[in-house]
PQR file with spaces between the fields and no chain letter, atoms N, CA, C, O and H, PARSE charges and radii, in Angstrom:
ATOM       1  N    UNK     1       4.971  -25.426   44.776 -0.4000 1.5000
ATOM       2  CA   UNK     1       4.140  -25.033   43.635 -0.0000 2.0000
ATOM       3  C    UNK     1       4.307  -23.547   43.331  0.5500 1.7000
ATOM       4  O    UNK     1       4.041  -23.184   42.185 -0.5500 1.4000
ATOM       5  N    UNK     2       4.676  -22.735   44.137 -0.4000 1.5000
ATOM       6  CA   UNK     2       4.209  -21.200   44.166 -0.0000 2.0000
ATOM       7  C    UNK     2       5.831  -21.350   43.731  0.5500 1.7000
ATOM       8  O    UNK     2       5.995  -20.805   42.640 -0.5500 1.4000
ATOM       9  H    UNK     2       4.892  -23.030   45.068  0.4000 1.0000
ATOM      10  N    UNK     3       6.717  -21.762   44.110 -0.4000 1.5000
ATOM      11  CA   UNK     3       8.267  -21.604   43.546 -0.0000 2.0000
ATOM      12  C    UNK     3       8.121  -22.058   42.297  0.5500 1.7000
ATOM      13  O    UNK     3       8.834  -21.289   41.652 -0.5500 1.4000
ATOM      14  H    UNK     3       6.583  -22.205   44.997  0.4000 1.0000
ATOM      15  N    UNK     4       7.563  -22.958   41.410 -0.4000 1.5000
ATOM      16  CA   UNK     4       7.393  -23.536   40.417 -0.0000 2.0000
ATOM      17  C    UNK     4       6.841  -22.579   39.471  0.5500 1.7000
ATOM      18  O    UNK     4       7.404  -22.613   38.377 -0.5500 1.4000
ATOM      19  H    UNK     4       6.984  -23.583   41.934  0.4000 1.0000
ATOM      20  N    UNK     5       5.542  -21.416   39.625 -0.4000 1.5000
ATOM      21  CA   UNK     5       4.775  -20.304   39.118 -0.0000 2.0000
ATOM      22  C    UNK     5       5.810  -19.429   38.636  0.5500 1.7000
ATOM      23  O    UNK     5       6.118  -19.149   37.478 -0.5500 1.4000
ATOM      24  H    UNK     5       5.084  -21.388   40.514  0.4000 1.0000
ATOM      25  N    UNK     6       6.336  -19.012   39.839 -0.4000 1.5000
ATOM      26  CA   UNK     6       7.485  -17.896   39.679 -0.0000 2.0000
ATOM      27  C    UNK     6       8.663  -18.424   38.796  0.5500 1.7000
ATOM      28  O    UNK     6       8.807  -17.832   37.726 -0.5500 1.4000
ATOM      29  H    UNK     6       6.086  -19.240   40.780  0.4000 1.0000
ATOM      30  N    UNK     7       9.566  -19.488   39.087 -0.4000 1.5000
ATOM      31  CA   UNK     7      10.099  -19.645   37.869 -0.0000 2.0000
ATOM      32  C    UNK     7       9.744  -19.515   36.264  0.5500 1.7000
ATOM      33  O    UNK     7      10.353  -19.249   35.228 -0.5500 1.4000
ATOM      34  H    UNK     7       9.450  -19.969   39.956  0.4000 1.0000
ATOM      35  N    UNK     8       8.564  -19.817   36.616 -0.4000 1.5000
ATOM      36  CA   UNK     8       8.026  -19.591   34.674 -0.0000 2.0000
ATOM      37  C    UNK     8       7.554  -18.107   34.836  0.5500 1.7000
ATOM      38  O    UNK     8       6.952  -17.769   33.818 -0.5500 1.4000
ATOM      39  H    UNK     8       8.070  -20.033   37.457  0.4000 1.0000
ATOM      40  N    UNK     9       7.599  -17.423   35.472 -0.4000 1.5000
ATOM      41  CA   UNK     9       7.082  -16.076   35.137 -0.0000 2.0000
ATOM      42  C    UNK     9       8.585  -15.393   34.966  0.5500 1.7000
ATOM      43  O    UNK     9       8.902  -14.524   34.154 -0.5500 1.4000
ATOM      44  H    UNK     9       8.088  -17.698   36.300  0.4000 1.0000
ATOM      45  N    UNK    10       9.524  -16.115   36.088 -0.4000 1.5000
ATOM      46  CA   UNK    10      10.940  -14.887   35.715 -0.0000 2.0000
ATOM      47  C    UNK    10      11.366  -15.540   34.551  0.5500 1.7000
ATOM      48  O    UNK    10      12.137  -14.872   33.861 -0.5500 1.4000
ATOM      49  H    UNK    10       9.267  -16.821   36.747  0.4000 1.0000
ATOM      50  N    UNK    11      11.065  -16.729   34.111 -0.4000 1.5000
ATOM      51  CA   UNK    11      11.512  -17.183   32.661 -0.0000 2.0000
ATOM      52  C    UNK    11      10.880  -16.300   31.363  0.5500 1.7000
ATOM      53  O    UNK    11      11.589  -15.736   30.530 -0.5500 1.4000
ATOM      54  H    UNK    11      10.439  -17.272   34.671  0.4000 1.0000
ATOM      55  N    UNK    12       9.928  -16.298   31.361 -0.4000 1.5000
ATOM      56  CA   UNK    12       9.049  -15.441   30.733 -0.0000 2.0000
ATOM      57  C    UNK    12       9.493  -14.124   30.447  0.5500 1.7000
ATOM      58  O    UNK    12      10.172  -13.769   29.484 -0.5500 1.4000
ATOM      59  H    UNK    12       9.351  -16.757   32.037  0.4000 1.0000
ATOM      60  N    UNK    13       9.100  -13.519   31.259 -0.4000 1.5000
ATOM      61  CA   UNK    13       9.781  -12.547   31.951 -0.0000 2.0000
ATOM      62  C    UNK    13      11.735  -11.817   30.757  0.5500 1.7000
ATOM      63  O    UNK    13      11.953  -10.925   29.936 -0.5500 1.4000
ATOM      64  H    UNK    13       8.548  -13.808   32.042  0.4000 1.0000
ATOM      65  N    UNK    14      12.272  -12.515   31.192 -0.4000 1.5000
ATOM      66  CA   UNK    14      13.728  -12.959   30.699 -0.0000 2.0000
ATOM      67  C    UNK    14      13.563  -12.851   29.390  0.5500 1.7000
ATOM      68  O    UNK    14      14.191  -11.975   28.796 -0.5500 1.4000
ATOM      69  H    UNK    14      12.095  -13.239   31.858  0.4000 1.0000
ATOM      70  N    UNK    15      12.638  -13.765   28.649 -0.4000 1.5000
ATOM      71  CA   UNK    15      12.589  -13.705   27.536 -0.0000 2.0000
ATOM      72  C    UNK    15      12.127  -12.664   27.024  0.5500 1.7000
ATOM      73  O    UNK    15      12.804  -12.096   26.167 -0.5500 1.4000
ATOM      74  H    UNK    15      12.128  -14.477   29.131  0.4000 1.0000
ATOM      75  N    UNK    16      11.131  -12.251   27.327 -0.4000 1.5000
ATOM      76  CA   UNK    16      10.585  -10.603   26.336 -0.0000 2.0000
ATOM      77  C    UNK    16      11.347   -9.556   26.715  0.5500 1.7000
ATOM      78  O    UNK    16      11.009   -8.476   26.230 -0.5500 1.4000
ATOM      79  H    UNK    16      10.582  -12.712   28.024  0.4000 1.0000
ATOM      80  N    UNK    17      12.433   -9.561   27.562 -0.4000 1.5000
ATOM      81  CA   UNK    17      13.016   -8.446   28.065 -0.0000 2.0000
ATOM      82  C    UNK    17      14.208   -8.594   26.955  0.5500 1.7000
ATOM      83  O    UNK    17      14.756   -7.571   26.545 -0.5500 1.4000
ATOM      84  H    UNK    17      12.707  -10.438   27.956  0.4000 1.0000
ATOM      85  N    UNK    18      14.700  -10.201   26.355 -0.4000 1.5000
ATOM      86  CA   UNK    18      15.853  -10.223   25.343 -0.0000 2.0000
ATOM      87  C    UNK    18      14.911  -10.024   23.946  0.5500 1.7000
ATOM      88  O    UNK    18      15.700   -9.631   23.087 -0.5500 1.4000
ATOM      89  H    UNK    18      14.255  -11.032   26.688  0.4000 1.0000
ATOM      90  N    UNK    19      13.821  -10.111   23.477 -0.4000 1.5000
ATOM      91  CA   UNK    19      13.099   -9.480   22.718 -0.0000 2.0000
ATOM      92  C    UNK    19      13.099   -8.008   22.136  0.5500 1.7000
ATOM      93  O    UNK    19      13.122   -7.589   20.979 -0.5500 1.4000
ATOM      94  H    UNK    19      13.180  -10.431   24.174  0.4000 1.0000
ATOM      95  N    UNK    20      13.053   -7.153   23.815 -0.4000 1.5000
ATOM      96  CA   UNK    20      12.717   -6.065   23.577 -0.0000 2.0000
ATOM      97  C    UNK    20      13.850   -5.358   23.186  0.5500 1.7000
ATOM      98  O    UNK    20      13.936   -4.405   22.411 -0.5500 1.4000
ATOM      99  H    UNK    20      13.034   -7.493   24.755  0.4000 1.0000
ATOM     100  N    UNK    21      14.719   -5.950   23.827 -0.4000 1.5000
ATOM     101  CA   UNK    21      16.325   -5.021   23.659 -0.0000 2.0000
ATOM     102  C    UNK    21      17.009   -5.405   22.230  0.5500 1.7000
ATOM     103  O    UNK    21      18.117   -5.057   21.823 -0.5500 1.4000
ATOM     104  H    UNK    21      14.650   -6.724   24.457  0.4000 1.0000
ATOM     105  N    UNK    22      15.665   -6.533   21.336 -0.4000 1.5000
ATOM     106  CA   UNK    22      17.024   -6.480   19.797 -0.0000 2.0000
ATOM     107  C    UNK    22      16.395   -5.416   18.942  0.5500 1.7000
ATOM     108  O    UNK    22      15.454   -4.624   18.971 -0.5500 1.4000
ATOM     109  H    UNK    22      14.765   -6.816   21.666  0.4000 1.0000
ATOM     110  N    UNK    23      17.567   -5.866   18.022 -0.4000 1.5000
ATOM     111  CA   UNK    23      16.963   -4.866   16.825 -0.0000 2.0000
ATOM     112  C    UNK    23      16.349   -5.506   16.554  0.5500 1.7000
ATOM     113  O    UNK    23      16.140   -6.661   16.924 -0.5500 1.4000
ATOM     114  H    UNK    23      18.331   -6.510   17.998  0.4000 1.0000
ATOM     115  N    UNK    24      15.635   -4.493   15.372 -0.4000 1.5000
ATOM     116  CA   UNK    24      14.525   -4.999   14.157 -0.0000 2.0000
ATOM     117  C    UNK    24      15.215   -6.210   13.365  0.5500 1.7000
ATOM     118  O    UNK    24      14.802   -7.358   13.203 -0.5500 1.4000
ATOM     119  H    UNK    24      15.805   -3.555   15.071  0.4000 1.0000
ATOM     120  N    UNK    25      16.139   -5.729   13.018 -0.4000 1.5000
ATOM     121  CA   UNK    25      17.294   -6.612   11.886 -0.0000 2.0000
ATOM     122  C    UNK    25      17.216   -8.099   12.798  0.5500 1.7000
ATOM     123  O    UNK    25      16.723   -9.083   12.247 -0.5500 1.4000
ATOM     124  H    UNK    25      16.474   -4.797   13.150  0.4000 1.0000
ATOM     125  N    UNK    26      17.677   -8.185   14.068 -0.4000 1.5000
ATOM     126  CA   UNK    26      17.630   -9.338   14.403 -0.0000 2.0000
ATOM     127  C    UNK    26      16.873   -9.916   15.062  0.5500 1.7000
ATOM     128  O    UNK    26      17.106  -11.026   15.539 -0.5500 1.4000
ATOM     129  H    UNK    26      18.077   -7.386   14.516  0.4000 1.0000
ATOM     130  N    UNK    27      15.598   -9.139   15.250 -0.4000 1.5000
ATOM     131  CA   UNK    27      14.231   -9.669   15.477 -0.0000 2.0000
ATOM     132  C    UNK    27      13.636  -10.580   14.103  0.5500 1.7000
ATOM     133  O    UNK    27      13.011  -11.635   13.991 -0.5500 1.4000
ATOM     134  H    UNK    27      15.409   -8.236   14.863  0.4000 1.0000
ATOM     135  N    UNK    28      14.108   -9.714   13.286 -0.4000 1.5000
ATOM     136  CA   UNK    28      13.462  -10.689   11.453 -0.0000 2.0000
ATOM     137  C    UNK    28      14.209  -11.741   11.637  0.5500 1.7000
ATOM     138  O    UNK    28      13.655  -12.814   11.877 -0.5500 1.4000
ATOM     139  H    UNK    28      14.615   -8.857   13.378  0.4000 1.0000
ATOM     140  N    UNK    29      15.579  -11.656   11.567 -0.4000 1.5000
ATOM     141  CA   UNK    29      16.239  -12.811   11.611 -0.0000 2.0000
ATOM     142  C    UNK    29      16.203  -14.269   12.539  0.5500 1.7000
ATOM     143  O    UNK    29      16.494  -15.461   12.437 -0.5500 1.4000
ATOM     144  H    UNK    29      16.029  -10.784   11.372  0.4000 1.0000
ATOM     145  N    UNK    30      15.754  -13.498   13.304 -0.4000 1.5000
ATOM     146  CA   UNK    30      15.502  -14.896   14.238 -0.0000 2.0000
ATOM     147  C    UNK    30      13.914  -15.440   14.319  0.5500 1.7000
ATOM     148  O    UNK    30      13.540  -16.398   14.995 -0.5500 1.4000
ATOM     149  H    UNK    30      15.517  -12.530   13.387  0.4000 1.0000
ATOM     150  N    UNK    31      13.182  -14.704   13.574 -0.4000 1.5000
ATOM     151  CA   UNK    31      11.801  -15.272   13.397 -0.0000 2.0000
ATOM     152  C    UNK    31      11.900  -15.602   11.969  0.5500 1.7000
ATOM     153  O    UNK    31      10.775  -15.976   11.638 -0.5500 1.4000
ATOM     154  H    UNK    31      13.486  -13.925   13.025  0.4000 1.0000
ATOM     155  N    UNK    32      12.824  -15.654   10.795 -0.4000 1.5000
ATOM     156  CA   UNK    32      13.022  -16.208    9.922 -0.0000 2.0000
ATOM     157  C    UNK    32      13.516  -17.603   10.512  0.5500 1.7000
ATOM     158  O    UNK    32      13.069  -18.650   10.042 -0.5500 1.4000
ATOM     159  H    UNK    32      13.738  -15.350   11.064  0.4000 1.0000
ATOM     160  N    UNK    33      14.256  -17.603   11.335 -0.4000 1.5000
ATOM     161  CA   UNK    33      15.411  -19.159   11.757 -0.0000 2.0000
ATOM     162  C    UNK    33      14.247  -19.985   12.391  0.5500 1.7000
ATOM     163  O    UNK    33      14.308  -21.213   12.438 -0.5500 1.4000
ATOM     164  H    UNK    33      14.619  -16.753   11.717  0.4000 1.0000
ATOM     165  N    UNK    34      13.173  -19.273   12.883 -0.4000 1.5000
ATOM     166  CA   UNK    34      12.275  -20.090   13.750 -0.0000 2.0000
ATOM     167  C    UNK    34      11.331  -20.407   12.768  0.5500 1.7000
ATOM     168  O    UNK    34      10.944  -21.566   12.919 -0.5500 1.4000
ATOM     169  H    UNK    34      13.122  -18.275   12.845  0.4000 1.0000
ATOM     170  N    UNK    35      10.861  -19.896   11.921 -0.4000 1.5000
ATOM     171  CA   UNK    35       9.966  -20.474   10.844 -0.0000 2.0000
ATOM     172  C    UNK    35       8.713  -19.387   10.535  0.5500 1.7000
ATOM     173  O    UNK    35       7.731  -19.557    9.812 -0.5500 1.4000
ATOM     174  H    UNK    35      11.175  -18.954   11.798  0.4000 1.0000
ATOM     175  N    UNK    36       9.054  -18.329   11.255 -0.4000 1.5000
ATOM     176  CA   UNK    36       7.874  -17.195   11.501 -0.0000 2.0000
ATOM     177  C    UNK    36       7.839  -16.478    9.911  0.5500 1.7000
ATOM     178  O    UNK    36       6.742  -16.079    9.521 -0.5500 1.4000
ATOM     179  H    UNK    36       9.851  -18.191   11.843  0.4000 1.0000
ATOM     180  N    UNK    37       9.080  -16.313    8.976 -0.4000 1.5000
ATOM     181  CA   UNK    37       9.177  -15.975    8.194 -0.0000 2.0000
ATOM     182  C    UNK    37       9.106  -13.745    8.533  0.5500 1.7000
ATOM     183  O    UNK    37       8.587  -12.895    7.809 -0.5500 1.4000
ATOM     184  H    UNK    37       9.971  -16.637    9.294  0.4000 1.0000
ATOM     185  N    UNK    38       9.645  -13.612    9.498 -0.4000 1.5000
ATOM     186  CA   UNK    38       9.548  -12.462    9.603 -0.0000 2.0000
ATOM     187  C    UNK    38       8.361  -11.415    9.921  0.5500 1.7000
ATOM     188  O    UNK    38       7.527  -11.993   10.618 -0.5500 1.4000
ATOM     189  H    UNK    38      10.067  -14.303   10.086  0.4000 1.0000
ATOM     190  N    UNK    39       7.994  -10.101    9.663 -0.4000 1.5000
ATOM     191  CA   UNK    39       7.060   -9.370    9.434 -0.0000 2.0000
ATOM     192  C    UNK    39       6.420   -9.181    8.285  0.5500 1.7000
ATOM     193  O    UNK    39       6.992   -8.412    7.512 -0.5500 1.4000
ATOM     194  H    UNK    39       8.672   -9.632    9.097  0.4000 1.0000
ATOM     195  N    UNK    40       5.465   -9.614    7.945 -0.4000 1.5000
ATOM     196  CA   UNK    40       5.001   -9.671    6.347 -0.0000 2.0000
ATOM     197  C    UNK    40       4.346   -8.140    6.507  0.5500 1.7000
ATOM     198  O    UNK    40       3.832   -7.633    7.504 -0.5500 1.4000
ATOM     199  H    UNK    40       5.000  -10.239    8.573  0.4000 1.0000
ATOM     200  N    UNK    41       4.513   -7.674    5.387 -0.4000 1.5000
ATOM     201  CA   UNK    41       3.790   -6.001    5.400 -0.0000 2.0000
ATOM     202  C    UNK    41       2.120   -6.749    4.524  0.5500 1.7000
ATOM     203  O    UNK    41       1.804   -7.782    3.935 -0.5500 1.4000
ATOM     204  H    UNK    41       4.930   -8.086    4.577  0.4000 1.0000
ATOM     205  N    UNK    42       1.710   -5.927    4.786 -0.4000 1.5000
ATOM     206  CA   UNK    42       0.190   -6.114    4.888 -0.0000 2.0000
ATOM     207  C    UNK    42      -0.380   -6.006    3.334  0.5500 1.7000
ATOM     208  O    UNK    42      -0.147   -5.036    2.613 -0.5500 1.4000
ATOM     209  H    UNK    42       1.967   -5.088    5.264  0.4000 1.0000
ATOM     210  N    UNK    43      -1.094   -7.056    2.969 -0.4000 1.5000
ATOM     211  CA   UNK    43      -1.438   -7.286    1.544 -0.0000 2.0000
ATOM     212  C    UNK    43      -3.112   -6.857    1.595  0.5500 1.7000
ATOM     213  O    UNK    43      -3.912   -6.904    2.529 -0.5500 1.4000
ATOM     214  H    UNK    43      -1.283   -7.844    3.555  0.4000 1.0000
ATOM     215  N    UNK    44      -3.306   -6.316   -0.175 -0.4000 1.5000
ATOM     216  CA   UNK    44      -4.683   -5.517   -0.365 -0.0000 2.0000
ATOM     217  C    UNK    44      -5.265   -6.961   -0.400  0.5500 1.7000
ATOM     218  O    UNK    44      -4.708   -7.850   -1.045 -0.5500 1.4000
ATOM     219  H    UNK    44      -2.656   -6.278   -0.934  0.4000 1.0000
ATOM     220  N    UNK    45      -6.205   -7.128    0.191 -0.4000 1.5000
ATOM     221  CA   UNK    45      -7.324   -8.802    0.504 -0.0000 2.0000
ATOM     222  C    UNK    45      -8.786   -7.963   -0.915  0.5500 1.7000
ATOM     223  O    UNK    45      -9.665   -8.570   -1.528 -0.5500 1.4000
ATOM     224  H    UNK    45      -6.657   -6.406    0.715  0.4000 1.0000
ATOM     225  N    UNK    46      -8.520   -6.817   -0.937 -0.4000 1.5000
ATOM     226  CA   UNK    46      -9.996   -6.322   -1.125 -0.0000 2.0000
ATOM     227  C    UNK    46      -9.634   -5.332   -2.636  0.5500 1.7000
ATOM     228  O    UNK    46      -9.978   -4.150   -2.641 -0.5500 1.4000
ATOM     229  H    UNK    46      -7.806   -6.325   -0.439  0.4000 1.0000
ATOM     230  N    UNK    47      -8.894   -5.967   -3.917 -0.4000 1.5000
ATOM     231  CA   UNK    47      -8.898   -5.008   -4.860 -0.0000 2.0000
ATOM     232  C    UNK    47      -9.867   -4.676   -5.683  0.5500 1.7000
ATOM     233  O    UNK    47      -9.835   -3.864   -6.607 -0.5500 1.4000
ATOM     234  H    UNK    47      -8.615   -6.928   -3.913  0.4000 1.0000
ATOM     235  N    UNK    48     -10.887   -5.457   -5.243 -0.4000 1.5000
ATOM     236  CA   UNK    48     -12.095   -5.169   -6.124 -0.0000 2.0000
ATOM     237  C    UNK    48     -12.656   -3.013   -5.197  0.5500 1.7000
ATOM     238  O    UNK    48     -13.108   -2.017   -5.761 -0.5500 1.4000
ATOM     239  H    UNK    48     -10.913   -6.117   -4.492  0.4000 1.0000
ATOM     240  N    UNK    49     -12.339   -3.222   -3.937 -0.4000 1.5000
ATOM     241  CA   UNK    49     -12.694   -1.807   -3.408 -0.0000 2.0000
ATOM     242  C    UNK    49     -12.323   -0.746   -4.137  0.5500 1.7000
ATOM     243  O    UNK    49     -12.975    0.187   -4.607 -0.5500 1.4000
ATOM     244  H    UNK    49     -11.971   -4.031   -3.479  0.4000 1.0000
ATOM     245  N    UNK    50     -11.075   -1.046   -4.167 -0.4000 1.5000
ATOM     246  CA   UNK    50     -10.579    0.337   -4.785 -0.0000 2.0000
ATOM     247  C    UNK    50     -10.846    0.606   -6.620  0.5500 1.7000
ATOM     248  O    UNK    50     -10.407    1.632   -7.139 -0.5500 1.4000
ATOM     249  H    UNK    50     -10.547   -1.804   -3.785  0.4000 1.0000
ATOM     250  N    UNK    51     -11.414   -0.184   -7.241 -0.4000 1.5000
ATOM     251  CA   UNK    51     -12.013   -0.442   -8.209 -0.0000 2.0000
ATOM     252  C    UNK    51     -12.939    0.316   -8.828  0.5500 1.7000
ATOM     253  O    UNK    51     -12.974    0.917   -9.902 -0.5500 1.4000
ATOM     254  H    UNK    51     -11.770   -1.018   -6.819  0.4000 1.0000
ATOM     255  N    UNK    52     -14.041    0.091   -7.490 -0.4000 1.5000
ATOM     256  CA   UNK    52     -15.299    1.226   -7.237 -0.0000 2.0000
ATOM     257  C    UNK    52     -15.115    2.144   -7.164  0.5500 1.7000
ATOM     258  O    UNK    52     -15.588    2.921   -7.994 -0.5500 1.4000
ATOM     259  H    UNK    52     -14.013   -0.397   -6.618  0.4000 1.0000
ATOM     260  N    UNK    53     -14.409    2.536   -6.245 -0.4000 1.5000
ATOM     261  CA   UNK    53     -13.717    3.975   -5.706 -0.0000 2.0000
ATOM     262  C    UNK    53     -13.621    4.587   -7.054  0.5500 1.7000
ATOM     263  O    UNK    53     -14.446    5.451   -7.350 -0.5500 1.4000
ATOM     264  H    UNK    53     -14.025    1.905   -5.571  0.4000 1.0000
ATOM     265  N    UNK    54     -12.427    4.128   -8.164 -0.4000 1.5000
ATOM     266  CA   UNK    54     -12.375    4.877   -9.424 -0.0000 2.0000
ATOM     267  C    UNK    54     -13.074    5.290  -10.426  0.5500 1.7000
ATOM     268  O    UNK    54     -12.952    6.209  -11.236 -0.5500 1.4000
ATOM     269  H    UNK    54     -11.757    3.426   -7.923  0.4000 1.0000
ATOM     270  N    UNK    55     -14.173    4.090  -10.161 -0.4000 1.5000
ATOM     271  CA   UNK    55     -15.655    3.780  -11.272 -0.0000 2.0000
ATOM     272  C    UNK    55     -16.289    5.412  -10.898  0.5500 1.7000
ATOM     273  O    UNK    55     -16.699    6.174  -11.775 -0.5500 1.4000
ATOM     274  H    UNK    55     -14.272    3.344   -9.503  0.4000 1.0000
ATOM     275  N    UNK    56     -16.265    5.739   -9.430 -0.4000 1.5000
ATOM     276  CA   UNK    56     -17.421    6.619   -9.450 -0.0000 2.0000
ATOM     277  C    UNK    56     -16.802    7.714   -9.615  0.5500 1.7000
ATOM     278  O    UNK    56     -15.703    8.037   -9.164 -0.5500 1.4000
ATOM     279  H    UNK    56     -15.933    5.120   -8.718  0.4000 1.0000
ATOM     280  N    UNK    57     -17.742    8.487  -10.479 -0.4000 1.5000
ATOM     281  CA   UNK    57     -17.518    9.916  -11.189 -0.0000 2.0000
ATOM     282  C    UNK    57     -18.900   10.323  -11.457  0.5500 1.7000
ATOM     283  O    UNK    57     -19.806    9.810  -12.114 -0.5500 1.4000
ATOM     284  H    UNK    57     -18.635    8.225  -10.845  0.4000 1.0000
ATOM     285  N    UNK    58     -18.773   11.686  -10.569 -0.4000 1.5000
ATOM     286  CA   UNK    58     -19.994   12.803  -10.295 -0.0000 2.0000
ATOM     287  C    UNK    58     -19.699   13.762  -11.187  0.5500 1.7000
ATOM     288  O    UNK    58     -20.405   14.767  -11.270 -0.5500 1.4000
ATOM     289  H    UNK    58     -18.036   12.103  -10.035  0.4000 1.0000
């Protein structure tokens, strides 16, 4: 059992270490091939905020 643990940890392991060493370029790419669709950059959820922001005038 304890040989069984350790295999999935040096598996593990293995894997984020081939993670860490890609590029960006083929980090997107391979979370495009997997279905991740990449890094999405971060969308305004809240345009009514900045709305206000302009409304007010002192």
């Amino acid at each position: 059992m304890i040989n069984f643990i350790l295999g999935v940890l040096v598996t593990i392991g293995i894997f984020f270490l081939c993670l860490w060493a890609m590029k960006p370029e083929e980090f997107k790419a391979l979370m495009k091939s997997i279905g991740g669709g990449g890094i999405r950059p971060p969308v305004n959820n809240n345009p009514k905020e900045v709305e206000e922001e302009e409304e007010i005038d002192d």
